[in-house]
N, C-alpha and C positions, 0 to 999 in steps of 0.2 A: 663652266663648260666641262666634258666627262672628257676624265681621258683619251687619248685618239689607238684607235687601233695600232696593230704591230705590221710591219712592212716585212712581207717574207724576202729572203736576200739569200741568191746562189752564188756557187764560183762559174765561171767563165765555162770550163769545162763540164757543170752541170747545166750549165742553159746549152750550150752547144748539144749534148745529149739529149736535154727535153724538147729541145729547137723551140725557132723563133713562134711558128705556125698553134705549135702547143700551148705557147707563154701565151699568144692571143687568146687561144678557146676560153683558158682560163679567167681571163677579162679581172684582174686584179692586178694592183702594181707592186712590181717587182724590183730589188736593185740588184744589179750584177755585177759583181768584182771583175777586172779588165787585166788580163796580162801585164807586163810590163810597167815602165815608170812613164809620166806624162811632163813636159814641159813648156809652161806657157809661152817662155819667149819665142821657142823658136815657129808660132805663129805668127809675129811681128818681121822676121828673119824671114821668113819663106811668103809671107802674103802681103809685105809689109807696101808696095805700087801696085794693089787688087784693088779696084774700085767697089767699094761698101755701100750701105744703109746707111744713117744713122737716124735712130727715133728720137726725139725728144720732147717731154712734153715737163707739164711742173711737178716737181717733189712733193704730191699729195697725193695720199692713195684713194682719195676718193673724189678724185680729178674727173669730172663728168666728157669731157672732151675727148677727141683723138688727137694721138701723136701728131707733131711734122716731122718730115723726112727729109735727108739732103744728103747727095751720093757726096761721098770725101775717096783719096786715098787713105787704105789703114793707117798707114804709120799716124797721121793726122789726128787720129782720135788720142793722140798719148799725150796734144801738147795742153798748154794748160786752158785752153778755150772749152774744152770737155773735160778736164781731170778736177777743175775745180770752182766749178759754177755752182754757189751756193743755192739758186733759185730753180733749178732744172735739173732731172733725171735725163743721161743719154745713155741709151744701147748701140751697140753694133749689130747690123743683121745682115746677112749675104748667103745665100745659094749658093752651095757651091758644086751644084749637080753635074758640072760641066769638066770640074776639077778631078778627078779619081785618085792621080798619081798624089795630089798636094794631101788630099783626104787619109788615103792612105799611110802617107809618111807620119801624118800627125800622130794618126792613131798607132799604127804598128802592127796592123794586118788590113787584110781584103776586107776591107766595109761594105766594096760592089757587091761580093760573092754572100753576104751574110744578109743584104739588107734586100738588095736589086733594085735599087733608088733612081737610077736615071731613067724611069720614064718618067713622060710629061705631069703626071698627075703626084710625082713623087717630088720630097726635094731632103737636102742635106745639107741644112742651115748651120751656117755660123755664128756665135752669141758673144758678143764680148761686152761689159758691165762694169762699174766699178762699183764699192759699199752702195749700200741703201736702194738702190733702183729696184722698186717692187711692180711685178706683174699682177694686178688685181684679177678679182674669181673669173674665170672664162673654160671654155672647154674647147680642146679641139674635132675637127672632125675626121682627122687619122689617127692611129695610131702612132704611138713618141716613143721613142729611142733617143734620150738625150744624156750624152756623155761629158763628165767633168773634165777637163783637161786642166784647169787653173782654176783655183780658190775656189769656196763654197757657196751653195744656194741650200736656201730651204723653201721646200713643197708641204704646204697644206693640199691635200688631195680629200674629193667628197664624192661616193658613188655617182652615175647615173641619175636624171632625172631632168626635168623641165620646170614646169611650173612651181614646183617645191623652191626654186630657187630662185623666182620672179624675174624672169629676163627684162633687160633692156630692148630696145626698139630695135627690131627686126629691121623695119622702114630705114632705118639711119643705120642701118649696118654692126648695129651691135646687138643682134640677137643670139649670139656665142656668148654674151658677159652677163653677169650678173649684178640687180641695183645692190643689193649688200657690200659688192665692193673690195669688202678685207674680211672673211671669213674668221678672224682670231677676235673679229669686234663688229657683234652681229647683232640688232636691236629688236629683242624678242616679241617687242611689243608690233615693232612693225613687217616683220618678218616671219609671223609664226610657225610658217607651214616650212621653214629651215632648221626647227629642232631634231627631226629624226633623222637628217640628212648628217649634220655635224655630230651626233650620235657614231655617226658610220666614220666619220671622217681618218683617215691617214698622215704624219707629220713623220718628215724625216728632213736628214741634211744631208745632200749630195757632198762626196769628197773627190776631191781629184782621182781619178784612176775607179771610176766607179760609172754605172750605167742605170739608169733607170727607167723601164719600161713604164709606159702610162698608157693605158686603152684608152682610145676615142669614146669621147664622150664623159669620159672621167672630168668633173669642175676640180680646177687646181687654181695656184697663187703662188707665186715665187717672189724672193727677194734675195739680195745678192749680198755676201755676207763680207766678203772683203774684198781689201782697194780692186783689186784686179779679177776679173771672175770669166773664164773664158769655155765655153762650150758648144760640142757638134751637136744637135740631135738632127733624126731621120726623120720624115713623116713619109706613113706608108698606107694605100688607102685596103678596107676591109671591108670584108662583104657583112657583117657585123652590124654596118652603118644601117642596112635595112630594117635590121631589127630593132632601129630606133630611131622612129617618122621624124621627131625633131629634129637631131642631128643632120637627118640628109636634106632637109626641109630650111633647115638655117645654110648647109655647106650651100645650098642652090644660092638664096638669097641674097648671100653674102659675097659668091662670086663675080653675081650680075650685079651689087651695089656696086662693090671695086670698083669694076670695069668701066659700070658709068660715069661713078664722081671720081676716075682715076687716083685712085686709093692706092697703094704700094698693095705686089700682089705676091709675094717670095717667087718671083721668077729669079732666074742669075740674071744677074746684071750682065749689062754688053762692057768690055773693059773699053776703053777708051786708051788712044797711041800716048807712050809716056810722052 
């Protein structure tokens, strides 16, 4: 496999000056350095009785299934029922569109004022991981803003495109993922038409206190690189979308699958009385 391209990478203060609206036209990803120092605990500390997500499916990356899901309090995810399940990968996933003031404190500025996340179509997810849980090839259909707050992740990123990348069944709600799976191990023989794509392709590794912009529609892959790996991203939706019939044509698909086989939809959770 060739080389992967180079990730352009701003300070805080130069994406503020290019704004967010720019960083989109340009439709490439980005990473951006973040003011300030970040620390994981005190998301435990501050959200620790917030009713969560948790996915879990098995530690294979080329696990043909979907996740299951089961609302916990956070703190819950630390004990050893999820810290050290040899046979299963679990995430944390929560909205916390509803949150501003919790949002804000983590980060250490206005994320409303920068992002404008709380409408219905937006959301500003919470990610918490520990080593090895990998997000196999899928694209979204917003735009990402996803900020490391604790430990690292690596992003395989691959342009645009559809068919090049042999999607999975729309019908069954995975027409956002790709049958290849894990993009660092791609079988050329069955795959062909993924050479010019992975040509193009992006690798980096998010660090604590660092931002990385992903344009909708971008195929990416993540895995989480140590014990504890904790992150906000935004999704924000763009008029962009239209100028890519698939995208808008799988976000459709894929909301009314949800809805019917009641699939987990990143709405906020309703908290529940402690």
């Amino acid at each position: 496999m060739s080389t992967a391209l180079s990730v352009p990478r701003l300070s805080f203060d130069e994406f503020m000056a290019f704004g967010r609206r720019a960083l989109g036209r340009a439709d490439v990803p980005v990473v951006i350095t973040l003011p300030g120092e970040f620390h994981g605990h005190s998301v435990v500390d501050r959200l620790g009785d917030m009713v969560v997500t948790v996915f879990t499916e098995p530690n294979d990356r080329r696990n043909p299934l979907r996740f299951r899901t089961e609302e916990i309090r956070l703190r819950e995810f630390f004990t050893d029922q999820y810290q050290r399940d040899p046979g299963a990968w679990h995430r944390v996933v929560s909205n916390l569109r509803d949150n501003p003031a919790d949002i804000d404190a983590l980060l250490g500025f206005d994320a409303e004022a920068l992002f404008d996340y709380r409408h219905r179509l937006n959301a500003a997810n919470l990610w918490i991981s520990h080593r090895g849980v990998f997000t196999q090839c899928h694209f979204d259909e917003l735009e990402n803003f996803n900020i490391a707050l604790a430990g690292r992740k690596r992003f395989v990123m691959a342009p645009p495109g559809y068919a090049d990348y042999y999607p999975r069944s729309l019908l069954r709600g995975f027409g956002d993922k790709s049958q290849a799976f894990d993009l660092d191990d791609v079988d050329p023989a069955r795959f062909p038409r993924l050479a010019p794509k992975l040509a193009q392709r992006r690798e980096l590794i998010l660090e604590p206190g660092q931002m990385l912009y992903l344009p909708l529609g971008w195929w990416h892959q993540v895995e989480s690189l140590d014990e504890l790996n904790i992150n906000i991203n935004f999704w924000l939706p763009d008029r962009k979308i239209f100028r890519r019939p698939h995208v808008l044509g799988v976000a459709l698909g894929t909301v009314a699958y949800r809805k019917l086989k009641g699939v987990y939809t990143y709405k906020p959770v309703k908290q529940r009385a402690s």
